[in-house]
C-alpha positions, 0 to 999 in steps of 0.5 A: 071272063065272059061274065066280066067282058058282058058287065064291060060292054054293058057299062061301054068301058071298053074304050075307056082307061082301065083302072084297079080297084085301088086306083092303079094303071095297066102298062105292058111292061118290057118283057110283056108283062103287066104293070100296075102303076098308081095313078100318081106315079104314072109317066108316060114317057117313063111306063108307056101307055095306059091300057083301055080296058079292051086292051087288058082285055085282049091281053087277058085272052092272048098274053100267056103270063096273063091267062089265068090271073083273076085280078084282071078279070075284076078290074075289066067287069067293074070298069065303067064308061064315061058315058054311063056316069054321065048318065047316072049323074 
């Protein structure tokens, strides 16, 4: 996990969007668990907001049903910032 939150910060997603490896959104559902909802499907009325990727990330840390998926973990070290692709741009 520290591996993956190093590779976020360097790449200053923290404060950006989350999204999976096949374009999918983070919500925390009703009973707070994690939702993965594609990008096309999303309403935010409907699922609520999107998770930043610190905010996966503290879900990752403090959310009990979430403490030891590794799916997480992957979605937060590859995420990367605005700012980063602009700069690769």
């Amino acid at each position: 996990m520290q591996d993956a939150e190093s590779r976020a910060e360097k790449n200053e997603a923290f404060g950006e969007i989350a999204v999976g490896n096949r374009g999918e959104l983070f919500t925390v559902g009703e009973k707070g668990d994690i939702k993965k909802i594609s990008i096309g499907d999303y309403n935010i009325e409907k699922h609520g907001p999107a998770l930043t990727v610190n905010e996966l990330i503290e879900q990752r840390k403090f959310n009990p049903t979430q403490a030891y998926d590794p799916t997480l973990t992957t979605v937060i070290g590859n995420n990367v910032g605005m700012s980063k692709i602009s700069d690769y741009i």
